[in-house]
N, C-alpha and C positions, 0 to 999 in steps of 0.2 A: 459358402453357397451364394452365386450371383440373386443381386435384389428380387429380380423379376421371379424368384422362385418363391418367395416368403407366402404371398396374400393367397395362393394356391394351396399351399401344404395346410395354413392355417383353415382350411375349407373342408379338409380332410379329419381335422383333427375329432370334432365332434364322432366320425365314425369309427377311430379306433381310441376313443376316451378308455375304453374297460377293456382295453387289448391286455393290457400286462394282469389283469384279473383273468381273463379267460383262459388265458396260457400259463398259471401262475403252477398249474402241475406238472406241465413241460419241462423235461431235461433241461440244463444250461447249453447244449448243445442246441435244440431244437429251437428254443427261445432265440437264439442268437441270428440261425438262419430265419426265424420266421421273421424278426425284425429287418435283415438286410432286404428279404421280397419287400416287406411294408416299406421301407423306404425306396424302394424299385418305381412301388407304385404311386409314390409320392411325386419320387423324381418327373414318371410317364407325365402324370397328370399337371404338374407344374408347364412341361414344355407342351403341352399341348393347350393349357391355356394361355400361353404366352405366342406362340409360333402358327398355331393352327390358322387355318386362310379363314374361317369367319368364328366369330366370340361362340361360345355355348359354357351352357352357367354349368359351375360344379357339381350342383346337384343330378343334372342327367349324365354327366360324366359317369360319375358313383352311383348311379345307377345302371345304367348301362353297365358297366363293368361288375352289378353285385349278378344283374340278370347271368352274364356270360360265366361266370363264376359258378351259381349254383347248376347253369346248364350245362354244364361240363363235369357234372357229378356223377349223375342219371336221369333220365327220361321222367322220374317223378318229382325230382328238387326242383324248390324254384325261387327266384326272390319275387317278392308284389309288393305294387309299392302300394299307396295308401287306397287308390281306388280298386284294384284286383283284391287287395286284401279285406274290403268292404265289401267289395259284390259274392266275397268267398263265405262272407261270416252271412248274407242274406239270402243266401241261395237254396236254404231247404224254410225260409220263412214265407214267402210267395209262387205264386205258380210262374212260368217265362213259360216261353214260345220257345220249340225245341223240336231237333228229327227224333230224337229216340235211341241213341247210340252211346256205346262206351268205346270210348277210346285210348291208345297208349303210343308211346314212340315207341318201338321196336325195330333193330338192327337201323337207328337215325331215322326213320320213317312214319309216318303217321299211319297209324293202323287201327283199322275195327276190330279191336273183341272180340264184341257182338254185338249186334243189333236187337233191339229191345221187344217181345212181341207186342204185336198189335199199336207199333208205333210207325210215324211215318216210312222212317228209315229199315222199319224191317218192311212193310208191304211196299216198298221200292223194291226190294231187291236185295241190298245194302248183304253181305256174308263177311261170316267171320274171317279177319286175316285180309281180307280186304285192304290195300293200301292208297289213302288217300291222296293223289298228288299235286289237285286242285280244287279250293274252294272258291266259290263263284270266280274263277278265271287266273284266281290269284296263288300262282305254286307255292306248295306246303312245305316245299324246305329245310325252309330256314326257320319257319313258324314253331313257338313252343306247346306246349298243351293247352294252357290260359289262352292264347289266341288263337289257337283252332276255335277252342270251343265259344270263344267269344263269335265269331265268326258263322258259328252255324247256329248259335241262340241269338232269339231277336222276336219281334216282332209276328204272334200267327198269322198263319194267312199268307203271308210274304212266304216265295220261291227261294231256296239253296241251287245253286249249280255246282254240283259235286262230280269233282273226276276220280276215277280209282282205276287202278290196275289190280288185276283178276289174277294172279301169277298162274293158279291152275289152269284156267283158260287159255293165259298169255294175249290176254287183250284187253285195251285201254275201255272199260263202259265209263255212262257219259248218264248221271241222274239228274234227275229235277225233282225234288224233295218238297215239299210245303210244311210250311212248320205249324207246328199244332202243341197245344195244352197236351204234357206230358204225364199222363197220368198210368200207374203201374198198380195191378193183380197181380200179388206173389204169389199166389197160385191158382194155376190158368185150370188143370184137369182133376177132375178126383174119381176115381170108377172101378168097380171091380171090370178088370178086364174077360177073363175065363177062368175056373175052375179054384175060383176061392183066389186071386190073383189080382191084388188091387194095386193102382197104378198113381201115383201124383207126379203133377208136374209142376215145380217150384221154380217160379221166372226170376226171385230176386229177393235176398233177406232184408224185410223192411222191422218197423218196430213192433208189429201185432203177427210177424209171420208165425211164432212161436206159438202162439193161441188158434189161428188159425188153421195151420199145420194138426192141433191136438182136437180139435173139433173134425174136420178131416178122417182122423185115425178112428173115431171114437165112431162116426156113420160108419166106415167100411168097417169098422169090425161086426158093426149090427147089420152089417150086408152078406158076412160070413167070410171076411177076409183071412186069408191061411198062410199069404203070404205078401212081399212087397215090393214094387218097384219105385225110387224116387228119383225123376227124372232131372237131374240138374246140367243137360245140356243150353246152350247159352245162356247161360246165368252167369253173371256178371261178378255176383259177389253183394257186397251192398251192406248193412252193419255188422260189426266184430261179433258183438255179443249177442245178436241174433243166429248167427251161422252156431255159436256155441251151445245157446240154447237145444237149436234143432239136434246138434251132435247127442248130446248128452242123453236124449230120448231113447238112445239106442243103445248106450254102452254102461256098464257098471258105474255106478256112483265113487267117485275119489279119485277114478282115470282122469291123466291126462288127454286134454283132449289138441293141443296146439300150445307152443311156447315161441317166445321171441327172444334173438340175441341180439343186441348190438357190441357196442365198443365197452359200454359202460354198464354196473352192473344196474344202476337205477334204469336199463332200455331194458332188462330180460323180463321175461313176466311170462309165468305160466296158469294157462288157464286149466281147470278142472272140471269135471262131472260132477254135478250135486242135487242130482233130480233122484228122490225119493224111490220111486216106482218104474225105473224105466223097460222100453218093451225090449228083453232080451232073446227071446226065442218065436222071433219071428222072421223065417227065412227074408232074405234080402237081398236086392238087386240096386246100386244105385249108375246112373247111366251118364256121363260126360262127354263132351265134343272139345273140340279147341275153342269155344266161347265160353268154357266153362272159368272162372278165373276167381281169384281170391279167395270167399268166402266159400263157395264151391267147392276150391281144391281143399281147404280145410278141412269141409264134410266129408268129401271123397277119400285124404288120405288118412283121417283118424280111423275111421270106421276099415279101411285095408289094411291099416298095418293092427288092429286086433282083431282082423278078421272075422270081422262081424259082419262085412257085405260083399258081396261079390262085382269087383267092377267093371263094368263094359261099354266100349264105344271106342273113342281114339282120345288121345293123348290132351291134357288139360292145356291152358295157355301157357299157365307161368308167371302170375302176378301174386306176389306173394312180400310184398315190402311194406312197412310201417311208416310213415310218414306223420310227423311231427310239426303241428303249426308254432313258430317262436317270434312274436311279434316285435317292433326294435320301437327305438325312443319316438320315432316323427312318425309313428302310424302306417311305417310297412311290417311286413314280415316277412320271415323266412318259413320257407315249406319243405322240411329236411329228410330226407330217408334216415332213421336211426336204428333201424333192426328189421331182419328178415323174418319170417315164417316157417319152423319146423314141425314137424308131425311128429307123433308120442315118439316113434321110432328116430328120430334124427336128420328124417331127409328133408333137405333143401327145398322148400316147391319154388321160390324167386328163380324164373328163368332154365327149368326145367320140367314144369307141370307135376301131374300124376299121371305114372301111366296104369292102363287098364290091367287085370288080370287076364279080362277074353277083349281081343282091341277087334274091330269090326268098324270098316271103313264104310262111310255110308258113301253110297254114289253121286258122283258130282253130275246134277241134271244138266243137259246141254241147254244153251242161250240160243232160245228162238225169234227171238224180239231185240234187236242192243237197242230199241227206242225210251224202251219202258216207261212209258209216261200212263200208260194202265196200271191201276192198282190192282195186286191180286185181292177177290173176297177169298175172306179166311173161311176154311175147310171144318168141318167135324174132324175130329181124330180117328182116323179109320189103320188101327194098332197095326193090322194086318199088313199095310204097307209100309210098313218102318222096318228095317231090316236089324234094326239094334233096341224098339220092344221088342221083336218077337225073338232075336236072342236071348235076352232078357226071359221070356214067354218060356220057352223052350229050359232056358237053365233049370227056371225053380220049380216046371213040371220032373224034370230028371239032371239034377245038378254032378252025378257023377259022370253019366252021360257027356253030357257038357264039358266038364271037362278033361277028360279024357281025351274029346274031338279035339279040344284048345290045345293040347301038350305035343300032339302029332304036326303042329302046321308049326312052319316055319318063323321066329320070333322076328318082329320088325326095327 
């Protein structure tokens, strides 16, 4: 190997020190190619520090290259290096400046989930599916998740200029967002609706949802609640073990309620029902939209596949992957997908949602305004105009009713 190649390799070496440990379960076949790539990319990096038209230090070389690497995985891998990986481990320890949005890459694209209620970016406008393709001026790309969102946290007070395309619409809107202290009610509505028919709406599993949620049950039942709707349209998702909690309220103690596979069998993990007393015979409606994601679809698909709830709205997002922080020796880390999300039954939700048992498309309101620099004031809940409570409404009045009408119409 020519001289000029040595001080380069030797730059590399600290990053694969514990290569022959990590692959020490690897076939002799497998081993052999993975070494010829690692020397591949010995080789690139040598001539590139040798040949390139201006110097750049090794270290953002192997950086650059771990970024490209995990983004070429999935939309949720990622390498940080020491200061993303910092800002990652203090991000639920202070408050930041924020629109109010989750977001994902989907089909290469930055896309909304959903927008969060009574956060900026939901009283902009902001809908699920939404795809982002300009943050203040500067096209999304090429951008990963970590810098999107680096890009729209900052500073309150201070203006986002956000571009999206509206695919239902087929037109480019054009927001001006203001960031603000993000703060989230996991649940926004609690009320008997009509005839013994009580209703919650659960915006996001935080860590007291599960107490809150059971405070909730315990007024409307002293309200004379007969039966139930829990509204988990754009809901996000938000902690594992809180989504579990909320499951387990509803279904026999020792079910499963959600398991993970990965590669390995130290990724699988099932989780179970172990709530003493839970409410079994309590008719039940729960409602989902495409903002519904993660922690949501867990609720939605345990409770459907033992048919304990009946679900209705339209079809979940499809976020359904495990993501593993593994820190490295200089203070980055890697941010891995190692297992997906199945339901007691075995379905897939990564990338296919939950679908409804009665789907009920809600109408896309038309865009009277493309200025939008007025904020909507937030409404009362007036049930009566929602076309998917008062399916809901209508089911658990006459649920054979219901569906019967659902078996006649044409599946989507």
């Amino acid at each position: 190997m020519p001289k000029r190649f040595q001080i380069p390799i030797l730059s590399v070496l600290i990053i694969f020190a514990s290569l022959t440990l990590a692959i020490s379960s690897v076939s002799r076949e497998k081993r052999e190619e993975l070494f010829r790539q690692v020397e591949l990319f010995a080789d690139t990096l040598a001539v590139i520090q040798a040949d390139y038209v201006d110097e750049v230090k090794p270290k953002d070389l192997i950086y650059g290259a771990l970024r490209g690497m995990l983004a070429s995985l999935d939309p949720h891998s990622q390498f940080m290096d020491p200061d993303t990986y910092n800002e990652l481990k203090v991000d639920t320890e202070g408050k930041f400046g924020g629109l109010g949005i989750e977001i994902t890459i989907k089909d290469g694209v930055l896309t909304v989930i959903t927008p969060i209620e009574d956060t900026p970016a939901w009283k902009a406008g902001l809908k699920p599916g939404d795809r982002i393709i300009k943050i203040n001026n500067e096209l999304s790309r090429d951008m990963t998740l970590s810098e999107a969102v680096k890009r729209m946290r900052g500073r309150p007070g201070e203006v986002v200029a956000i571009s999206v395309l509206r695919e239902s619409d087929k037109k480019i809107l054009e927001f001006k967002i203001t960031r603000d202290i993000i703060k989230i009610k996991d649940i926004k509505e609690a009320k008997i609706l009509e005839s013994g028919i009580a209703y919650i709406r659960l915006s996001e599993f935080r860590e007291n949802t599960s107490n809150n949620l059971n405070q909730q049950l315990k007024r409307l039942s002293r309200l004379g609640m007969r039966s139930f709707i829990l509204d988990l349209r754009n809901n996000p998702g938000g902690l594992l073990e809180s989504a579990v909690e909320v499951t387990e309220k509803f279904i026999p103690s020792g079910e499963k309620i959600v398991y993970t596979k990965g590669r390995k069998s130290a990724q699988n993990t099932d989780y179970f029902a172990s709530l003493k007393d839970p409410i079994l015979d309590l008719p039940m409606v729960v409602l989902i939209n495409e903002g519904s994601a993660s922690g949501s679809e867990i609720v939605a698909g345990c409770l459907q596949d033992y048919k304990r709830a009946t679900i209705i709205g339209e079809k979940s997002f499809g976020k359904g992957s495990v993501q593993t922080v593994i820190p490295l020796v200089d203070g980055s880390a890697l941010r891995l997908t190692t297992a997906k999300y199945y339901t007691p039954k075995g379905k897939e939700i990564h990338g296919k949602g939950v679908i409804p048992n009665i789907i009920v498309i809600e109408p896309k309101k038309p865009i009277t305004d493309l200025s939008l620099d007025i904020l909507p004031l937030k409404k009362p809940l007036n049930y009566k105009e929602d076309i998917q409570i008062m399916r809901a409404v209508n089911f658990l009045k006459n649920p054979k009713k219901e569906s019967q009408d659902n078996e006649k119409k044409p599946k989507l």
